[in-house]
N, C-alpha and C positions, 0 to 999 in steps of 0.2 A: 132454440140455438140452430143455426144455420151450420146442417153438415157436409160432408164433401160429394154427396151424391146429389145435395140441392145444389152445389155451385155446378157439378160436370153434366148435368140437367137440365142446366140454362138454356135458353132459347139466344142464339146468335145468330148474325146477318153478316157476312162480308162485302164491302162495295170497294170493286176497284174497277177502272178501264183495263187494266192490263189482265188477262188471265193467268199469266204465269205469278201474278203476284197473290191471286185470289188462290193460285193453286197452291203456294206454301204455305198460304197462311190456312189453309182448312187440312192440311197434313199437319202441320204443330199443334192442331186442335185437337182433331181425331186421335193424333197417337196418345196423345194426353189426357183420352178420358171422354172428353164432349163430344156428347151423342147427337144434339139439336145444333148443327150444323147449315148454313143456310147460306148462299153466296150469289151476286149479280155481280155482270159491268154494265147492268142501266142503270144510271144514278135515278130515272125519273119515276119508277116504281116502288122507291124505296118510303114513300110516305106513304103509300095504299095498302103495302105490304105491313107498313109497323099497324097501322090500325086496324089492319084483320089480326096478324100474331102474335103482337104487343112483346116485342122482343126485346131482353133484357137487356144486350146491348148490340151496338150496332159499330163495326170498326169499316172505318168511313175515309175513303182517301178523299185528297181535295180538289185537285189538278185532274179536272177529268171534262172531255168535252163534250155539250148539250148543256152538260147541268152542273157546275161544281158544287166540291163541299161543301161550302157557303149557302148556298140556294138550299139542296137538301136540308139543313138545320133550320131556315128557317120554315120548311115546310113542315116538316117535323113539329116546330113550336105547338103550333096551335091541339098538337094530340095529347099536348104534355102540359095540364094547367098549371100542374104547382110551379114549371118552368124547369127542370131535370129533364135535361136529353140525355139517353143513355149512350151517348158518342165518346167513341176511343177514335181519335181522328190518327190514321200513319202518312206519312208522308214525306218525299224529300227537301222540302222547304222549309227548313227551320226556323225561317224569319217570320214565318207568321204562324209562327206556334201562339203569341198572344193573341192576336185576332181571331184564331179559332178557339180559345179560352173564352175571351169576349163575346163571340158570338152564339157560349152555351156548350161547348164543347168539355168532357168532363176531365180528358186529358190527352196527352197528346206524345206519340214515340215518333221519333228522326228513321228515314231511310237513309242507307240501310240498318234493318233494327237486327237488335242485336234475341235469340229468342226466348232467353230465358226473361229477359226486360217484359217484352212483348207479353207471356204467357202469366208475369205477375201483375202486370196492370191490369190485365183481362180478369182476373181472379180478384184482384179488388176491387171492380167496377160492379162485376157482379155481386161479390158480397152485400156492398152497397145497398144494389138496384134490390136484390133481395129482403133486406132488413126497412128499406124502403115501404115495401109492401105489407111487411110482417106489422109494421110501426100502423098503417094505415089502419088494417083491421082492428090490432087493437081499441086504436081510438075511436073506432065505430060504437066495439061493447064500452068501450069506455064512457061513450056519450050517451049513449042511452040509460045507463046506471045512474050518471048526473043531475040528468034530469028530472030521473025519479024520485031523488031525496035533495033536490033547491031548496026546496020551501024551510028542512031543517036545516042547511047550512045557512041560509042568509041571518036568522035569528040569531045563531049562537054566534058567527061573525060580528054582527052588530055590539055582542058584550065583550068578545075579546079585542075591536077596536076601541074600545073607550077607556082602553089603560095603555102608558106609555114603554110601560115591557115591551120586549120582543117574544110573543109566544110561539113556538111551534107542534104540531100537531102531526105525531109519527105513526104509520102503521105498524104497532109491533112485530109483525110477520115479516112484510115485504120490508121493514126498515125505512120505506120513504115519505116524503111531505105528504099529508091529506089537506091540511092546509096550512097556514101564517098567517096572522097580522099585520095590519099597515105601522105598526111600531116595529115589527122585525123587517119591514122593507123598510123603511126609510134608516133605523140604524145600520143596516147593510147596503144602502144606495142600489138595491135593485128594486124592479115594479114585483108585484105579486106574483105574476105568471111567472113571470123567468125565475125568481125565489122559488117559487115549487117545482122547479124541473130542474133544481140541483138535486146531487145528492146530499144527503146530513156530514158526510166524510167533507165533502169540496167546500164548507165554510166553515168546519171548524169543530162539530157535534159529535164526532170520531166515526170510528169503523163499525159497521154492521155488528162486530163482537162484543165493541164496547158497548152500542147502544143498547142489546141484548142485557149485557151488564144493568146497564141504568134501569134497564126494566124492570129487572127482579129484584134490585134492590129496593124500587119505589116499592113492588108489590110486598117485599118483607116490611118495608115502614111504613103501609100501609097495613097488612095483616098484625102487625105490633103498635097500633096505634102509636106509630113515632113520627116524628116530625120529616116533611120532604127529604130528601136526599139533595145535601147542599155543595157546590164546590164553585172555584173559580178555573177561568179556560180563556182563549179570545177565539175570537170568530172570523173570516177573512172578510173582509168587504167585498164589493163588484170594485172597487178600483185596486184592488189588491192591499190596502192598508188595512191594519188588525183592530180589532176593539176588544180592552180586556172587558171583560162581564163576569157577572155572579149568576149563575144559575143554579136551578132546581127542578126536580124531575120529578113526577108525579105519573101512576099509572090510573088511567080515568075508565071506570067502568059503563059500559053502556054500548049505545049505537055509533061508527065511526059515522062521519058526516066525511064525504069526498068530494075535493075542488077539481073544478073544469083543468086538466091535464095532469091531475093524479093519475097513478095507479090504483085499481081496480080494487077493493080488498076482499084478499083472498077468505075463503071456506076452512076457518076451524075455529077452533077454541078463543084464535085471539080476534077474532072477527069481529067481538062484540068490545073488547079495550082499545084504548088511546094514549099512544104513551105521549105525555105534556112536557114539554122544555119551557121553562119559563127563564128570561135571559135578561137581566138590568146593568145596562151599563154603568160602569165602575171608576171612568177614566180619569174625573175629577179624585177620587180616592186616592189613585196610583198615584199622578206628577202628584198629588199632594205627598204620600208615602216616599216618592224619586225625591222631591225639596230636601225632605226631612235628613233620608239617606245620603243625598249628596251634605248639607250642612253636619252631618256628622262625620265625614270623610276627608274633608277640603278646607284650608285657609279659608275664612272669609274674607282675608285683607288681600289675599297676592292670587287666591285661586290654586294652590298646590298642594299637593296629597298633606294633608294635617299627618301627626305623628303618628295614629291608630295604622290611617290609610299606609304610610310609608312602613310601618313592621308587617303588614302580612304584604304587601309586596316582595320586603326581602323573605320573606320568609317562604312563598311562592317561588323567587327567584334562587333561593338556597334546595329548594326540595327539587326544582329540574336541573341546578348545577351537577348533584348529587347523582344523577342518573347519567349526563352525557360527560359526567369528569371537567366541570369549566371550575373558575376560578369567579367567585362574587366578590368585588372592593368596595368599601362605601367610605363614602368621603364626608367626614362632619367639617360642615365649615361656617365657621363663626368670625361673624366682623368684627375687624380693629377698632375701641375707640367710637362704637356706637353711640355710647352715651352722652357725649359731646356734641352728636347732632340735636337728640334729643332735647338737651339741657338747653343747647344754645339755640336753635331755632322751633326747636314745640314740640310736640307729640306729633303733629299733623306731617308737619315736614319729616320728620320722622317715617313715619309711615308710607310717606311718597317714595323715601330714599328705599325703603323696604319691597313697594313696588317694582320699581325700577330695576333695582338689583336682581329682584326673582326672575324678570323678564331676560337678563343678559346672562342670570344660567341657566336656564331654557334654553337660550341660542347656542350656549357653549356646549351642553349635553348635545349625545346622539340620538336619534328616532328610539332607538333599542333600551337605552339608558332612564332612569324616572330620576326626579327633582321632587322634594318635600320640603314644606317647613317644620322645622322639627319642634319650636316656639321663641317669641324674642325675636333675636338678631342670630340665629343659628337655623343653618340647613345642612340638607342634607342631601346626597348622590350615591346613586346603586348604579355600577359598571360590570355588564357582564363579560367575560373575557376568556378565552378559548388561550393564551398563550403563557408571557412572563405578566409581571405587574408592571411593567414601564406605561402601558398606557393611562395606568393611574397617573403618574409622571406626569405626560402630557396635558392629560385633563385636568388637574388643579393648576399648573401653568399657564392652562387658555383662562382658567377661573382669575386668577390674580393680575393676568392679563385683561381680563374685561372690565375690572375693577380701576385700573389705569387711567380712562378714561374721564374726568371730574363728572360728577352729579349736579344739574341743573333743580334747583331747590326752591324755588319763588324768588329767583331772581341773585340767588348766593348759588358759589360754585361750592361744593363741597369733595374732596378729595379722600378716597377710602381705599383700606388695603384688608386683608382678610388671612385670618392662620388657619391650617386645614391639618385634619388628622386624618389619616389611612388604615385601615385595617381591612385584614383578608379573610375570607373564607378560601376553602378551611385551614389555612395557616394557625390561624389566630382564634376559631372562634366556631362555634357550628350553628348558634342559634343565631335568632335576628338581635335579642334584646344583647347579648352580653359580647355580639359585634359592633354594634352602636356603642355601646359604652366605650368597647376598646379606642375608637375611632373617636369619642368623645376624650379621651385620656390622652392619646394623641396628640390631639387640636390643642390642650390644654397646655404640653411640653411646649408645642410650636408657637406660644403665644409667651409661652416661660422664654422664647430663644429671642426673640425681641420684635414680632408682628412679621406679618408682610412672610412667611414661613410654613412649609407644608414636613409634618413627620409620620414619618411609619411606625405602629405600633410597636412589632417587635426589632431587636436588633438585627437579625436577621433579614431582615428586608431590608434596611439601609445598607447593609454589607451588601446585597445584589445589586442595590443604586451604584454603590461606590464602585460595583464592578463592570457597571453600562461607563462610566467615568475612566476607567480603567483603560474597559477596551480603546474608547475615542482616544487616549493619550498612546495609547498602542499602535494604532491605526494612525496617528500625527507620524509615529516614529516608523513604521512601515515605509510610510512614501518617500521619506527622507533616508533610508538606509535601504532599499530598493528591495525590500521583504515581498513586492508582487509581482507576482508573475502570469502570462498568458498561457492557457490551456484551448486547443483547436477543435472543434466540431465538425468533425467534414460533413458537408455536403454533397448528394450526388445527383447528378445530370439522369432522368427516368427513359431518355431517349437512347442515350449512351450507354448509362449506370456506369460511366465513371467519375470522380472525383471532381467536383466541379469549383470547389472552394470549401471554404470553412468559415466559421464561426468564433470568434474571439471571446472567449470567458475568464473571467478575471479570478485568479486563485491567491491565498495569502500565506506566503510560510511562520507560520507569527514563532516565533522563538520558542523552544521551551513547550509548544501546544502542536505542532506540525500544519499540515493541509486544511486549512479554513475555508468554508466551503462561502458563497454569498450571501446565501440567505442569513449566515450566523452574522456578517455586519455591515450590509448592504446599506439595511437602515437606517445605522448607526451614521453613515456615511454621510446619506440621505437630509438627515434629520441635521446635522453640524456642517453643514454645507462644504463637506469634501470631498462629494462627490464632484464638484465641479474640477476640481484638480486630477481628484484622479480620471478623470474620464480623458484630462487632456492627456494625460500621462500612456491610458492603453490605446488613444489615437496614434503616438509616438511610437510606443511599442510595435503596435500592428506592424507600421508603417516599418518600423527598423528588421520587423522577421521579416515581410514580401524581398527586401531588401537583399535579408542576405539566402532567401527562397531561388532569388535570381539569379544570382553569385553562384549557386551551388547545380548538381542536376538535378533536383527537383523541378527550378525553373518557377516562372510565372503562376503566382496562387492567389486567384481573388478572397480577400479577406474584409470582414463583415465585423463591424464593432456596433456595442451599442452604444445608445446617445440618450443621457438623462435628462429632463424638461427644463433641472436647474441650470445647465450647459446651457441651454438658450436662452432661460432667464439672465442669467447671472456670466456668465462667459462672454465668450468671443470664437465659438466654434469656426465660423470662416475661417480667422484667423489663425487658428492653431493647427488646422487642417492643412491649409497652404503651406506654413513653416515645415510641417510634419513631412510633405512630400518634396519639398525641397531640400530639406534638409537632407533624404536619405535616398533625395533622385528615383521616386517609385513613381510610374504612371499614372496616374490619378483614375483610369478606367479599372483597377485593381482594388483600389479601396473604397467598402459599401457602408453607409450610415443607417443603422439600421432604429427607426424611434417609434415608438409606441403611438397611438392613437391620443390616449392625454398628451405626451408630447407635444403630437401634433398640432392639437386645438389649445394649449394652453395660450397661448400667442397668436392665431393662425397667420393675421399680415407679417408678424416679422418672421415668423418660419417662414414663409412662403419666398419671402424677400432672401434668406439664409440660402434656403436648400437651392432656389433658382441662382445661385451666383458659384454654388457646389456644384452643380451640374454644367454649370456653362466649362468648370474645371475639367468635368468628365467622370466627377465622380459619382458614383449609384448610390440611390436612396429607395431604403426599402419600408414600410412596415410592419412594424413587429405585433404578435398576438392578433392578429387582424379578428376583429368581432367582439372582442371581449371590452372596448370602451366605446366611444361616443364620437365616431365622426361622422360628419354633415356630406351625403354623398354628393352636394355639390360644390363641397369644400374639396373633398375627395377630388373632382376633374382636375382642383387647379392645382394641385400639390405636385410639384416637378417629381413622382415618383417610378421608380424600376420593377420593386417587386410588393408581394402582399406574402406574411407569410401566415399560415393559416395556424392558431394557437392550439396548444397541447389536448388543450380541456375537448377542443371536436376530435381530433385524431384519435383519443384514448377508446372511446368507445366506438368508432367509425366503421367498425362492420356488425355490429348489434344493434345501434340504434339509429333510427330512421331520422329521430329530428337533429343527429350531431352528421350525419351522412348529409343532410337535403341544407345546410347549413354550411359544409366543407362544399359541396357541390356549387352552391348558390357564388360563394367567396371563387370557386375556378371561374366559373362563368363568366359573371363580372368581373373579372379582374384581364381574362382575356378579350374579352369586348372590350376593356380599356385599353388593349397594348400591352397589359403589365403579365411580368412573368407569377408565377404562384410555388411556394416554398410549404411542403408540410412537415413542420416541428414536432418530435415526440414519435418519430415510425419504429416502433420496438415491435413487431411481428410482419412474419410475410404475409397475412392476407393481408393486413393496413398498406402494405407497400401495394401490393397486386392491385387493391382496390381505387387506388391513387393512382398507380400506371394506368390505368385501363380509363377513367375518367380526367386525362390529358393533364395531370397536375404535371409542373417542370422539376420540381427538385423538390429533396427531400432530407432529413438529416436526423437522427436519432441513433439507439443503440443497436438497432437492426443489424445496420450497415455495423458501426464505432462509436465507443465511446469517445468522450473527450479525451484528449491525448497531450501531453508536450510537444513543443515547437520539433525536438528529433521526431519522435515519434510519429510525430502526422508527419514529419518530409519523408520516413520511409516507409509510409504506407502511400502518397501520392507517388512515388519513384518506382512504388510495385507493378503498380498497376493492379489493384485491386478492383474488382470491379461488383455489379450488383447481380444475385442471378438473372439468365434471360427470363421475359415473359415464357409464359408456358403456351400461351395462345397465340403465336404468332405463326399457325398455319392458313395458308391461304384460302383455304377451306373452312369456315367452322361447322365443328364436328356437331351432330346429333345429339345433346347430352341431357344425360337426365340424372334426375338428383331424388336420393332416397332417401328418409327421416323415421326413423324408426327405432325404441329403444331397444327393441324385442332382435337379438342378434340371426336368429332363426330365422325370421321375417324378411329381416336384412338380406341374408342367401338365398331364400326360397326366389325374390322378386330380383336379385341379379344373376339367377340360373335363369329365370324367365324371361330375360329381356334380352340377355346377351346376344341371345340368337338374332337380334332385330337388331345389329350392328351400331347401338347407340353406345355413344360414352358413356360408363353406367359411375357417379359418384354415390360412397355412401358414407352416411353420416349417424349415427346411435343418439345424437342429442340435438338440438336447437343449435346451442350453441356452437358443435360440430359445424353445423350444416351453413350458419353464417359463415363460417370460415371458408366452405369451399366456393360456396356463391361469390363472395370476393377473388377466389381465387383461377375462378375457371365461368365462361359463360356458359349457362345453362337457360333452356327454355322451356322443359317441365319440369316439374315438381313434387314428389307423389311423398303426404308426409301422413302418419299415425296422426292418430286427434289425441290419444291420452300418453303422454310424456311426465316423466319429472320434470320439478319446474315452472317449465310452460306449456301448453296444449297447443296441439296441433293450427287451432283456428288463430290464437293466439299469435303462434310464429309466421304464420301465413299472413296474417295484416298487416305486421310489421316488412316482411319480406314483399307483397304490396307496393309499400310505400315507397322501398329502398331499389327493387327491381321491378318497376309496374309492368315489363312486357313478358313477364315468365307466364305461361299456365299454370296454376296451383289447384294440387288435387288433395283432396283428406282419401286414402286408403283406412279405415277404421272398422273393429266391432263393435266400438260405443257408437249410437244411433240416438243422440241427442238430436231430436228434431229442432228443437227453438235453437241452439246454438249454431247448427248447419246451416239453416235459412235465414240467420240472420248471419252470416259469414256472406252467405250467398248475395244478399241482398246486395251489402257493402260491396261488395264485389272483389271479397280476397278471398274467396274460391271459385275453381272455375267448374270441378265437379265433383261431386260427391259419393264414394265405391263402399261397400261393407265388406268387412272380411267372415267368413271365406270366402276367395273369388272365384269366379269362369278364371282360367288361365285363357282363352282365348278371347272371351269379351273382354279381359281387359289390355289381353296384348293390343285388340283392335282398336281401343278408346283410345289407349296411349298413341298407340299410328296418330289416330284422329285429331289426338292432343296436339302431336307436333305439324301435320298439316293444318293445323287452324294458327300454330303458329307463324310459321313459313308464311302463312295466305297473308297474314296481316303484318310481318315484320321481316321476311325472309327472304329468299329467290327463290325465282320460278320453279328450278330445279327440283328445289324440294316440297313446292305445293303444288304442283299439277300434276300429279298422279292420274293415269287416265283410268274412269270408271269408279273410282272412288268418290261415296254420297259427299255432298260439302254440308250437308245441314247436320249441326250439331244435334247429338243425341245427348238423352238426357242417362245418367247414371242407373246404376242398380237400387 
């Protein structure tokens, strides 16, 4: 094993023309450990020099005159037969980073480099270059042992080739190949050599403990005179596909015989055993055993889960309802009048008609939903459902709907209707078998009601039908007795932070029930196509409050309605839009349309055709929930639209998570590159606001600011002048700031007694989550956080904050000293350095300095990174 005084031992060469660059890089060296230090700017001695000190590696600039890097490698070649130059090429030419790859180069860092990059690639080059050599000697003793016992391995190869097993041949010690079979290359598609320089783990023979295992079990069924040790497993191939196989394992006493690029076997007891894998492909067995399996599972006639298949599905589907609270329906639906096809055109036709039909409930099911025949002219359907049972509803309607359709039969149309029973878990039922029945007893009433008929097992659930029927006759009388009314969302200006407009939300006073909110019957709307009325209706409205907004001192209030897809479908939005503002004399630059993304593309020519003749009005179109549907960003160019508003679902978590952050940011970007303003929905805390200020979003609207309000209400809160708090960062200055993570309250004090005196902003924060909040709320540019926190760890918050803030410095202050988790923090590059508690109070007041002058140097002003006399080369931690 290669330890860390064979790497800081290594023999190094630097080649650069510049001397001041030769001189940094042999300081990064030296202070790091490496003592075999070596440095020219003649590039043309650097091939005379590798083959007197055979140096482990050579960091090799390129751009140098007499002789470039180029030239040097291939002088080099000829010292290096296996064809390994140990070249780290630096340099400021990033374009021919491949060319110097191409030409043998083993890797390659950009000036200027950065030196912790620099100081790891050198440390894996050398490791390399070292095990390189380790590898070498081995295979010397390797060779010579081979030799000496050929004569007994070609013999006993010659008998384990003449069977079509795959055998293989383990050293019980070391664990690895001594030798294989040409029946175990060729079931594995590798040659022999490469077969023996796997490990038994990397095709499939298990881990070192298992195989251990295998060992001593052959050796008890062997000392018990019992038969192999038998089991099934599969083995990976060279093309990555598996083979299952039967194997058996035998421990074989004697001399091991070892193949050319084995391992060596070792000096002890098991020196003289061979542990045997003997391996028969099985694969014909299995698709035989898969036939059997699926024929016992599946219709032969339609291909759909048979009756067995379909109860442990639900019965699957009923054991994770049970755990997240959903609701499982199953829908027995049996054909009208089947027997009539049967009678009248044959069994066969029959059976077409039973294809057929299977096929059009498959389309009518969801991805999520299974399809069975349950036998005959009866099927069946499991819906899983997180809400009411209405979607059941829906779904035996698209069923009886598909059915509508006539069947093509040999040449006879035939015309079918189907009666469907419902039952629920757990309403009705908790096992699989005695929910099918219910659902079966159902279908059976429904077929008593006269075909063509879907019923719900208990009464119960048809009272909750009659009460979706209810509502809709409620919701008829609503519109016509003027039971809706508009509730405002303000909107505020992030430049201003004041009131910039509002948001039109549709509320219901239903008699008798009070404030209905939309989600309780949006749907219902949706679904009976009254949405399209009402929509024209809160166009009207809008338009009648801007109206009398003007009338009053409040004044001028841009107001923002939505627009449902069936309005475009099915309406005449132009038109009612027009009437609306003439009617109540409101500027058309006052009222915005605001449509969702399906909207959008539901139609996109005649939208396009709408909204452009909306705008030639003057009126603003915006999109709603921006990201969460499906449009075409170069449908997007041509959509006459104003704003994009950026949906709830990224806002919510927008200062904790990086991919709803880089997602909100991606939607500003784009949207300002297109002209269009940007709108963030759902801002219920100050940092979501702060973090939206500071990343140029234009407006914003949640409960932060207000809730929704009545038409009073919001005029006198626009009439107040209510406004947003100012940013907190709008000194002309930015301040110094540094940001503390830490759950340990003590810690917390100790390091804001410490630093204060260094005139930095000092935030702190006891959690992760804290600490997101201030980082939204204030720029900062280091970061100095604990590594063990509840929750989440240190390195942890630091990748994420990475992601969200890539130009901060991020330091772990910690007394946990997990090496593997640090260095690979490190590597990724979401930390910048690594400190242990207890600290120097003065090395680390200095590092911090250091921290934020490396800030400054790379993202700052002058001011604050020209320090005169202070080192610029980063120092590595405690």
């Amino acid at each position: 094993m290669i330890s860390r005084a064979d790497i800081q031992g290594a023999s190094i060469l630097i080649v650069d023309d510049q001397p001041v660059n030769v001189q940094l890089l042999e300081y990064l060296l030296q202070s790091t450990g490496y003592t075999h230090v070596s440095s020219t700017t003649d590039p043309r001695v650097v091939a005379a020099w590798h083959e007197q000190y055979n140096y482990d590696i050579i960091i090799l600039d390129l751009q140098m005159p007499g002789m470039d890097g180029f030239a040097v490698m291939q002088a080099l070649r000829p010292l290096e037969p296996d064809g390994y130059l140990p070249v780290l090429v630096v340099t400021a030419e990033p374009d021919k980073k491949q060319a110097a790859l191409d030409a043998g180069a083993r890797d390659f860092v950009s000036k200027p480099f950065d030196p912790v990059e620099v100081l790891t690639r050198i440390r894996n080059l050398i490791e390399v270059r070292l095990m390189q050599r380790e590898a070498k000697f081995h295979n010397i003793v390797l060779e010579r042992t081979v030799r000496e016992r050929t004569a007994d391995l070609q013999r006993f190869r010659t008998a384990m080739d003449a069977t079509a097993d795959a055998i293989f041949l383990i050293d019980p010690q070391t664990m690895r190949f001594v030798d294989v079979n040409d029946g175990a290359a060729r079931m594995l598609g590798y040659s022999r050599m490469q077969l023996l320089t796997q490990e038994p783990a990397r095709i499939g023979l298990g881990s070192q403990e298992s195989l251990r295992h295998h060992a001593e079990a052959a050796h008890a069924a062997d000392a018990d005179a019992r038969a192999p040790v038998l089991a099934e497993t599969e083995l990976l191939r060279h093309d990555h596909a598996t083979v299952p196989v039967e194997v058996y394992w035998q421990l074989q006493h004697g001399t091991q015989l070892p193949q050319e690029g084995a391992q060596p076997p070792a000096q002890s007891a098991d020196a003289q055993r061979t542990l045997i894998c003997v391996a028969r492909d099985i694969s014909e067995r299995r698709q035989a055993e898969e036939r059997l399996r699926h024929m016992a599972s599946y219709d032969s006639l339609t291909g759909l889960p048979n009756r067995t298949l379909f109860y442990r599905t639900l019965g699957d589907a009923i054991d994770l309802a049970r755990d997240k609270e959903w609701r499982i329906v199953v829908l027995f639906i049996g054909l009208d009048r089947f027997k009539n096809i049967n009678d009248s055109l044959g069994a066969a036709m029959g059976d077409e008609l039973l294809r057929e039909f299977s096929g059009r409930l498959v389309q009518s099911a969801r991805i999520r939903d299974t399809v069975g025949r349950l036998g005959g002219d009866e099927f069946g359907l499991i819906l899983t459902m997180t809400r009411d049972q209405q979607d059941a509803v829906l779904v035996a309607n698209e069923v009886r709907e598909a059915l509508r359709t006539p069947f093509e039969l040999g040449g006879q149309q035939a015309m079918m209707t189907a009666s469907i029973g419902i039952a629920v878990y757990p309403d009705d039922a908790a096992d699989p078998e005695t929910l099918v029945k219910y659902a079966n007893t159902a279908m059976s009433q429904a077929k008593e009601a006269g075909s063509d008929a879907y019923r719900f097992f208990t009464a119960g659930m048809n009272v909750q039908v009659l009460a979706r029927l209810d509502l809709e006759m409620a919701l008829r009388r609503a519109l016509d007795q003027d039971e809706l009314e508009l509730h405002y969302q303000p909107k505020v200006n992030l430049l201003t932070g004041r009131v910039s407009g509002a948001e039109a939300l549709l509320r219901w006073n239903r008699p008798g029930h009070g404030t209905v909110y939309p989600a309780e019957f949006v749907g219902v709307l949706e679904d009976t196509g009254l949405i399209v009325r009402t929509g024209n209706w809160i166009v009207d409205a809008a338009c009648r409050q801007i109206a009398a907004w003007m009338a009053s001192p409040v004044g001028p209030v841009h107001v923002a309605v939505n627009v449902a897809s069936r309005q475009f479908i099915e309406g005449d939005l132009e038109a009612e839009v027009k009437q609306a503002l003439e009617r109540h004399n409101v500027p058309p630059d006052l009222l915005e349309l605001e449509l969702t993304e399906t909207a959008l593309m539901s139609n996109a020519e005649r939208t396009i055709d709408v909204l452009t003749k909306l705008r030639l009005l003057g009126v603003k179109v915006a999109i709603d929930d921006f990201g969460t549907g499906y449009s075409s960003l170069a449908y997007l160019q041509r959509f006459p639209i104003d704003k994009l508003k950026i949906d709830i679902a990224f806002v919510r978590n927008i200062v904790t998570n990086p991919n709803d952050a880089a997602i909100a940011l991606a939607i500003i970007s784009m949207a300002h590159s297109l002209k269009l303003r940007v709108v963030a929905e759902g801002v219920e805390t100050r940092p979501q606001l702060e973090f939206l200020r500071r990343n140029r979003c234009d407006e914003v609207q949640g409960f932060f600011f207000s809730r929704p309000l009545n038409a009073e209400a919001f005029g006198q809160l626009a009439a107040s002048g209510k406004a947003l708090p100012p940013d907190p960062n709008l000194a002309t200055e930015p301040p110094q700031t540094l940001l503390i993570v830490d759950d340990d309250v003590n810690v917390l004090s100790s390091l804001h007694r410490l630093f204060r005196r260094d005139g930095y902003r000092i935030l702190t924060a006891s959690s992760p989550t804290e600490g997101f909040d201030l980082l939204a709320l204030h720029p900062v540019q280091v970061i100095v956080c604990d590594q063990r926190m509840p929750v989440m760890s240190g390195t942890e918050f630091l990748s994420k904050v990475k992601d969200m803030y890539p130009d901060t410095i991020r330091i772990i202050l910690s007394g946990y000293t997990g090496l593997e988790a640090m260095l690979d923090s490190i590597n990724r590059g979401a930390i910048y350095r690594f400190y242990t508690k207890p600290w120097d109070d003065v090395q680390l007041r200095d590092n911090i300095r250091l921290a934020f002058h490396h800030y400054w140097l790379m993202h700052g002003s002058g001011k604050q990174a020209g320090q005169p006399g202070e080192d610029h080369t980063a120092l590595p931690g405690r």
